[in-house]
C-alpha positions as CSV (number, residue, x, y, z in Angstrom):
1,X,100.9,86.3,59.3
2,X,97.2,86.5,59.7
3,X,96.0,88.5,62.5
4,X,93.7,86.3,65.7
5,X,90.5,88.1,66.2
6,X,88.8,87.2,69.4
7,X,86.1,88.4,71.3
8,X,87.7,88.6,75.1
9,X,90.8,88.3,75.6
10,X,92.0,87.1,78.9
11,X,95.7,87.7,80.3
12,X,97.3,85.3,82.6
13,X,96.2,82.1,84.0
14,X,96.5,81.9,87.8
15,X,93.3,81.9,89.8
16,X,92.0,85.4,88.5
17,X,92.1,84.4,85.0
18,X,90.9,80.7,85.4
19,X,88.0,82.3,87.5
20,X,87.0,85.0,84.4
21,X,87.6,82.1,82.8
22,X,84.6,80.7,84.0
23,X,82.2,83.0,84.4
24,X,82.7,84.3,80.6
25,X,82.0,81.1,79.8
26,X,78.8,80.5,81.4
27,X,77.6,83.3,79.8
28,X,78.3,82.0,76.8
29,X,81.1,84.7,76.0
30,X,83.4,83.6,73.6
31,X,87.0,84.1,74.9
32,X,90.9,83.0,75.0
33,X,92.7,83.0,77.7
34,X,96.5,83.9,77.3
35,X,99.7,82.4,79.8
36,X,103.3,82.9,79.6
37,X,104.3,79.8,81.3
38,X,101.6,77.5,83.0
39,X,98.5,77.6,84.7
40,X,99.4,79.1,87.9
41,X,103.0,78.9,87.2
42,X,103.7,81.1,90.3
43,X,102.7,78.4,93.0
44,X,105.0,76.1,91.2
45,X,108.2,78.2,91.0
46,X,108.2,81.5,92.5
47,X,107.2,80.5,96.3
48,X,109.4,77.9,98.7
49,X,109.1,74.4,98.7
50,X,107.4,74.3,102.0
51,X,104.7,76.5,101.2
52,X,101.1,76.1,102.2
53,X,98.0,78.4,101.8
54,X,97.1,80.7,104.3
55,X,93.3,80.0,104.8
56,X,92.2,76.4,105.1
57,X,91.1,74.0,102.0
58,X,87.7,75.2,103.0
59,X,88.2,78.7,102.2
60,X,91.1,78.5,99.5
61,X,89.5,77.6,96.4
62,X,86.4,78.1,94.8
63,X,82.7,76.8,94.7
64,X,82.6,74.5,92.0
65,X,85.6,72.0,93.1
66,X,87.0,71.2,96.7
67,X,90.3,69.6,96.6
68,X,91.0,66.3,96.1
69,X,92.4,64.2,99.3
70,X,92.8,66.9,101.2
71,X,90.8,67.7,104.9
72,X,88.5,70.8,104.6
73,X,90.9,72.1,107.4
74,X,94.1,71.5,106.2
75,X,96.3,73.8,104.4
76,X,96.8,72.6,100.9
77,X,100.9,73.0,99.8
78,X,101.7,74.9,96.7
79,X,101.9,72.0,93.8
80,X,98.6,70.7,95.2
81,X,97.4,74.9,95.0
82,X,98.5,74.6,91.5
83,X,97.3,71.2,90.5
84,X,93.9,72.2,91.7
85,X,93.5,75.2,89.4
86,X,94.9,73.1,86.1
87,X,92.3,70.5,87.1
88,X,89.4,73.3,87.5
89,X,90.9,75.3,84.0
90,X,90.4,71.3,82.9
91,X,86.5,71.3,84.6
92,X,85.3,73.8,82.9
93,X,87.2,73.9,79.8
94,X,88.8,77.5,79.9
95,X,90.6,78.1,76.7
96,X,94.1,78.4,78.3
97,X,96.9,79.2,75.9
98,X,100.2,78.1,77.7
99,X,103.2,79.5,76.5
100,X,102.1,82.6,75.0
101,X,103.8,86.3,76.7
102,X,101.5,89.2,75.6
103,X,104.3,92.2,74.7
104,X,102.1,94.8,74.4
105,X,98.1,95.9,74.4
106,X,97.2,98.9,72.7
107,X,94.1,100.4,71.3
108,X,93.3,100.2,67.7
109,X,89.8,101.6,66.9
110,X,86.9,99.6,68.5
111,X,89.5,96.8,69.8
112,X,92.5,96.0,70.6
113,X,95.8,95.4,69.3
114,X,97.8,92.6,71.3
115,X,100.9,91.4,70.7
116,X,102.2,88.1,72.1
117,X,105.4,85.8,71.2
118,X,103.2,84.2,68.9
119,X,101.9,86.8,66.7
120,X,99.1,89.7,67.0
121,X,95.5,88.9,68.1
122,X,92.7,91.4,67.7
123,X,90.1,92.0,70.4
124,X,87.0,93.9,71.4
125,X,87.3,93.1,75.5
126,X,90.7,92.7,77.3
127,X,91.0,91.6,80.5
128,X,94.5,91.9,82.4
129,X,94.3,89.0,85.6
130,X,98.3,89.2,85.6
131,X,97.9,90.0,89.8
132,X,99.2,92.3,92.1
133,X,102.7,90.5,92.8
134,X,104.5,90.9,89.4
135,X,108.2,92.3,90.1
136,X,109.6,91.7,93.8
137,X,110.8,94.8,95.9
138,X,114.5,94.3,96.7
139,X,115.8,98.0,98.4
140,X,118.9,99.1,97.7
141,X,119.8,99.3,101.6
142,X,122.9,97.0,101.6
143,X,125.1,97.4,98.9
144,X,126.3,94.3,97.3
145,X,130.1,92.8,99.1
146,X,131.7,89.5,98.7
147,X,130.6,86.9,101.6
148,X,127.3,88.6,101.7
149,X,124.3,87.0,99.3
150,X,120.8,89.4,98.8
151,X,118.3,87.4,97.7
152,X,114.3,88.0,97.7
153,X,112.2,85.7,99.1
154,X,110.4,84.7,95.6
155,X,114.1,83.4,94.7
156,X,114.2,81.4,98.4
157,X,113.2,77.6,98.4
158,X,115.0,75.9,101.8
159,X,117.5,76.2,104.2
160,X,120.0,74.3,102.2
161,X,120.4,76.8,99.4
162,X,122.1,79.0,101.5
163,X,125.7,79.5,102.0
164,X,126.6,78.4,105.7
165,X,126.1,81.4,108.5
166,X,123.2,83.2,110.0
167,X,120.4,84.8,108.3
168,X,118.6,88.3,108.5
169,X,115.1,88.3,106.9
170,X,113.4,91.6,106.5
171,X,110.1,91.6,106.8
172,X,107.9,90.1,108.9
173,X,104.5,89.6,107.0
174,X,103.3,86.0,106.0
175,X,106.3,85.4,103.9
176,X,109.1,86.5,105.9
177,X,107.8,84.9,109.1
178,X,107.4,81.8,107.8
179,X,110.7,81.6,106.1
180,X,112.5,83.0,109.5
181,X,110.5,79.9,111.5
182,X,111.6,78.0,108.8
183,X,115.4,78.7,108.9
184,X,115.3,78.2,112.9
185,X,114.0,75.1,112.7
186,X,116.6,74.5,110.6
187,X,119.3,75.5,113.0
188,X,119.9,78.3,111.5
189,X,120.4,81.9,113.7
190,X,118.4,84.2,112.2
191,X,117.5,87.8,112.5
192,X,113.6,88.8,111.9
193,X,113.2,92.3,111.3
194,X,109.3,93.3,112.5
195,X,107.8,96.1,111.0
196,X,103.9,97.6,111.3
197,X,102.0,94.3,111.3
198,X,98.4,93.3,111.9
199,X,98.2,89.8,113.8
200,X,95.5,87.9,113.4
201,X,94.8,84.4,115.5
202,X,95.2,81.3,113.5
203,X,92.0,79.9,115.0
204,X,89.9,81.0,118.2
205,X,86.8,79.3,119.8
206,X,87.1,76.4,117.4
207,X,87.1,78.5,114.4
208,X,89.8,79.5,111.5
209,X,90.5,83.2,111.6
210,X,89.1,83.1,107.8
211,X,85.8,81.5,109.1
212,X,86.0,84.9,111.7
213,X,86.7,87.3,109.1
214,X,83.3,86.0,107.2
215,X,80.9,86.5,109.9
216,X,82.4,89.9,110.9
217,X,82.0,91.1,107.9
218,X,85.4,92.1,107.3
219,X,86.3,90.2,103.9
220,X,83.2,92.5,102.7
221,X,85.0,95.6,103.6
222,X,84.8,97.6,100.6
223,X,87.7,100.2,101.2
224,X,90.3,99.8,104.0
225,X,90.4,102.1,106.9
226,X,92.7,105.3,107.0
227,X,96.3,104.6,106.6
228,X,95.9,100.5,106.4
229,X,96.1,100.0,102.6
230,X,99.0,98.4,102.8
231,X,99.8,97.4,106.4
232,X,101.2,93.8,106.5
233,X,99.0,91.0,107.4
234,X,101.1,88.4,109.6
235,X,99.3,84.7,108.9
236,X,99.9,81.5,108.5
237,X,99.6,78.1,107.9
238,X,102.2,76.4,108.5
239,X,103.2,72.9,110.5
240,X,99.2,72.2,110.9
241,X,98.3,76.3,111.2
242,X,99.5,78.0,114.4
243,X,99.1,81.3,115.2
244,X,102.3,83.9,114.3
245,X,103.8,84.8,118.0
246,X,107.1,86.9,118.0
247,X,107.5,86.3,121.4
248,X,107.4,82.9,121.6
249,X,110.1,83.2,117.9
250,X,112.0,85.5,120.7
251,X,112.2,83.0,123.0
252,X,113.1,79.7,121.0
253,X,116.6,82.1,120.1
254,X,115.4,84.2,117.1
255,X,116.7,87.9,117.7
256,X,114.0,90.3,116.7
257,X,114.6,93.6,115.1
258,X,112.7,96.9,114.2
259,X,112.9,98.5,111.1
260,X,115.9,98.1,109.4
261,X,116.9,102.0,108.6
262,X,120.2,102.6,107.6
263,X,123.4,100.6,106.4
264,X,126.8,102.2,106.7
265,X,130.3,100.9,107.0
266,X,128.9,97.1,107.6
267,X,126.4,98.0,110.1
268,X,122.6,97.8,109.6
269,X,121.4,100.8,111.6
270,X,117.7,99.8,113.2
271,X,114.7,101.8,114.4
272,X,113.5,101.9,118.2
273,X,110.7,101.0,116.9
274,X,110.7,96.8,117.9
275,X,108.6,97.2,120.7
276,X,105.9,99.6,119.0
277,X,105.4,97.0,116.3
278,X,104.5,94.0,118.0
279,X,102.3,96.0,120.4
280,X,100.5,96.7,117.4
281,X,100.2,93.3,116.6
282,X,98.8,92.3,119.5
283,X,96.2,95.3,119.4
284,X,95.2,94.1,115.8
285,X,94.9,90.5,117.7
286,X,93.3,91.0,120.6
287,X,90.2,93.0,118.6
288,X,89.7,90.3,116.4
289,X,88.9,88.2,119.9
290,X,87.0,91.2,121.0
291,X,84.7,91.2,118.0
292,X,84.7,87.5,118.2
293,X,83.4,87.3,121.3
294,X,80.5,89.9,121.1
295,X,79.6,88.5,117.7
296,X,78.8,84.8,119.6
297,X,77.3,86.3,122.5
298,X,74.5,88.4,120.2
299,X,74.2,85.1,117.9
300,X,73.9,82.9,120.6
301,X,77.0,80.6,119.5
302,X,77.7,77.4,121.5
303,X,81.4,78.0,121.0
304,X,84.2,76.9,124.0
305,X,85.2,79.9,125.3
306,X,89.4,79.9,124.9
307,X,91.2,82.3,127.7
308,X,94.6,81.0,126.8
309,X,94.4,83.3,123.9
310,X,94.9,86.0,125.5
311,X,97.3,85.1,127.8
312,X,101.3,86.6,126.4
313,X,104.5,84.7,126.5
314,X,107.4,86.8,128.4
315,X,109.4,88.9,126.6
316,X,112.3,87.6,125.1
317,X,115.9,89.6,125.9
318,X,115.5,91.0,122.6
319,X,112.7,92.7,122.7
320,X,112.9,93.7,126.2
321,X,116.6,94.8,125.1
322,X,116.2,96.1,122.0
323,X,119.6,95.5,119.4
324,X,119.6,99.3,117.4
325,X,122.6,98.4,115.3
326,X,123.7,95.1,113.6
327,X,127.5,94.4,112.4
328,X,127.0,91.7,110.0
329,X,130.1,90.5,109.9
330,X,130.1,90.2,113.6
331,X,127.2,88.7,113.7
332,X,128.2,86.3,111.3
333,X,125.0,87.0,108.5
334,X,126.3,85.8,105.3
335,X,122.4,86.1,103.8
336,X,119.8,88.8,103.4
337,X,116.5,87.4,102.6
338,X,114.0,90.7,101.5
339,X,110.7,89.4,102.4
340,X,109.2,93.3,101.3
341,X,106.7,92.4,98.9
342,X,105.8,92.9,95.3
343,X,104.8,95.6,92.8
344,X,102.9,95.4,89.7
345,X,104.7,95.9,86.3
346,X,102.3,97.1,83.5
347,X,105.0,97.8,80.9
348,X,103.1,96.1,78.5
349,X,100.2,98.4,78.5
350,X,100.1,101.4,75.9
351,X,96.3,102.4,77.5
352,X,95.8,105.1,79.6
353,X,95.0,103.3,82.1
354,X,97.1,103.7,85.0
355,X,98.2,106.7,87.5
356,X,101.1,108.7,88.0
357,X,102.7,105.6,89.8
358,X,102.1,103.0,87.4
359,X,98.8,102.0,89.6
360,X,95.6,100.9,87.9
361,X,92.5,103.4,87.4
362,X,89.4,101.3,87.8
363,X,85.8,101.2,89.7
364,X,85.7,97.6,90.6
365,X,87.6,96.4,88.1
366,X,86.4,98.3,84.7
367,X,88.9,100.6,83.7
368,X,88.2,104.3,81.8
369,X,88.6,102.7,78.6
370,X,85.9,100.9,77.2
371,X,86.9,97.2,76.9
372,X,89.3,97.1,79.4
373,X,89.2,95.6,82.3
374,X,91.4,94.6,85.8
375,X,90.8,91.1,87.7
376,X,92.5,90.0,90.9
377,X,94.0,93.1,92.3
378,X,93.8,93.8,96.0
379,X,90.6,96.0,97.2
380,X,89.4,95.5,93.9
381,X,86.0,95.5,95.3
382,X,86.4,94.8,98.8
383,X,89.0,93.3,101.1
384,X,88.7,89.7,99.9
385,X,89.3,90.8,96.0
386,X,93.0,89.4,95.6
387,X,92.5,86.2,97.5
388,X,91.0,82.9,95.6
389,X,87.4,83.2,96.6
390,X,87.2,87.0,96.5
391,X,88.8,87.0,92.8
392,X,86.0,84.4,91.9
393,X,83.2,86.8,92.6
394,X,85.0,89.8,91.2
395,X,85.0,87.7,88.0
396,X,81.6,86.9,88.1
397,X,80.6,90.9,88.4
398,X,83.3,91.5,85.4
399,X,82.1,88.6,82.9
400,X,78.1,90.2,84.0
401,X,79.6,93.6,83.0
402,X,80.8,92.4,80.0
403,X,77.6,90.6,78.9
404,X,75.7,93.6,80.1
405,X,77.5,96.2,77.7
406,X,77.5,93.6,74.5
407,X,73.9,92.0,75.1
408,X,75.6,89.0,76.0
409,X,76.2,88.2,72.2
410,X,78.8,86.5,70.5
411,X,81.3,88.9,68.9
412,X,82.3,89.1,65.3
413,X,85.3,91.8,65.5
414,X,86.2,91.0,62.1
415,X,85.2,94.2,60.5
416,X,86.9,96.6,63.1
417,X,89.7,94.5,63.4
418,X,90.9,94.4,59.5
């Protein structure tokens, strides 16, 4: 079978490849871009049918489209996400291969050897935009038991795929809240358990929390503070956009928890640790107002002043009461929903380019071996890096590095590639 030589090779097609996509392009870079399923499959069929972006249309895509029908301040559901990134891969004319898994990437002198389900390519530059969110954490807390279904919350998609009962879903970041309101609107009793959160507003003075985050200089960030790497961000966007409040979930019947702990003999043993959390969250919340409201006073903003926002609903029995221990049966859960996130899986990569945990090594996004490169990952350059806009200008900087270090010339690999 004769061997593919191409100059750049681009893996994946969701919004970080369609962006280096682009930019490669307008340099004139000749490239291919590789997907195993569709253009960003994962909007289509790993996310719940009710989904919506977090950050208005405004904010959520990027600079050379808007979205069609849509109000600059709505929240644009999944399909339409999706749609929107086939029609810009259309735009601009990426090179998208559907249907094409890459097995492995290796070096083999000056490029690199890739194998995919449809036979080996060659390549001088490869650039892996696979994302951050690539296998789903499920811990093995609560051993599996008849009348008891584990899912994760990339397998959920509504209410009415669950077996009859109540519902525990652990953790409460964008995901798991939603899915929890989701479920009790449903009818549904559910069980949220809340651990170390930030909680930002959904809007304050008239302005989306995204627009805040601009102006503040905080998507710019360019490493997070001590100990916040990973700390859950609680957002979203949802029935029109409405800012996350556990106590108001509290008080329309859902039974907050802390950390769930332990599991022994049908119990779920929880932390004392409910009350912590949520205070937390409304530290996290209340600086963002703080900042906010110095940042219009120094600018001289006409924006209405909002004091409601700072005013807190009571606390509801559960968290004034705090439940340590939860008999499932008793309390009639017949479904575990893990809303605890995602790691990355590079077992497809023979480079040395990863740390002891399987992590990528990179300085924004240009990895220790020549040619490689990393698009799309969270603090790849800053704070806004994994989001749609942020992976657009990390793309740009990439597709300039690449030009830089080639002279912007079109590659003919075939003599170190046969």
């Amino acid at each position: 079978m004769a061997v593919e030589k191409v100059d750049t090779l681009v893996i994946g097609a969701g919004q970080a490849g369609v962006a280096m996509s682009e930019h490669l392009g307008r340099r004139g870079l000749s490239h291919l871009v590789l997907e195993k399923a569709r253009i960003a499959e994962s909007w289509r069929t790993a996310r719940w049918d009710s989904l919506v972006a977090n950050g208005p249309a405004w904010h959520d895509r990027f600079p050379g489209l808007t979205f069609a029908s849509l109000d600059d301040e709505a929240f644009a559901p999944k399909e339409k996400v999706a749609d929107y990134f086939v029609s810009y891969a259309e735009k601009i004319r990426a090179p998208v291969r559907c249907g094409v898994e890459v097995k492995s990437v290796r070096r083999d002198g000056d490029a690199f050897h890739v194998e995919t389900s449809e036979g080996v390519i060659k390549a001088r530059n490869v650039v892996s935009a696979t994302g951050a969110f690539q296998r789903p954490v499920m811990p093995a807390l609560v051993p599996a038991r008849p009348g008891l279904a584990q899912i994760h919350s990339n397998a959920y998609r509504n209410p009415g795929q669950l077996p009859e009962g109540a519902v525990l879903v652990i953790g409460a970041g964008s995901s798991g809240t939603q899915i929890a309101d989701e479920l009790l609107r449903a009818g549904r009793r559910v069980y949220l358990s809340i651990g170390p959160h930030d909680r930002p507003p959904r809007r304050y003075r008239g302005k989306d929390f995204c627009w805040w985050l601009s102006v503040l200089g905080i998507w710019d960030l360019k490493v997070p503070a001590p100990n916040t790497e990973h700390v859950t961000i609680t957002v979203s966007g949802a029935y029109g956009g409405q800012t996350v409040d556990f106590r108001r979930l509290g008080n329309r019947g859902m039974t907050l928890l802390g950390r769930a702990e332990s599991y022994r003999d049908g119990v779920l043993e929880i932390a004392p640790d409910l009350m912590e959390n949520i205070e937390r969250g409304d530290a996290s919340y209340l600086s963002l107002l703080d900042r906010a409201d110095i940042y219009a006073a120094e600018n001289g903003l006409d924006l209405p002043e909002e004091p409601d926002a700072r005013r807190k609903e009571p606390d509801p029995a559960c968290l004034a009461d705090p439940v340590l221990a939860v008999n499932l049966t008793e309390a009639g859960i017949t479904t575990i929903i893990w809303a605890t996130g995602y790691t990355v899986d590079y077992g497809w990569l023979k480079l040395d380019v990863l740390d002891e945990k399987g992590r990528p090594v990179h300085e924004r996004g240009v990895s220790k071996v020549p040619g490689f490169f990393f698009v799309g990952l969270p603090w790849l350059s800053r704070r806004a890096s994994s989001f749609i806009w942020g992976c657009w200008h990390d793309a740009d900087y990439l597709a300039g590095y690449i030009a830089e270090h080639r002279g912007g010339q079109h590659a003919d690999i075939a003599a170190s590639a046969s």
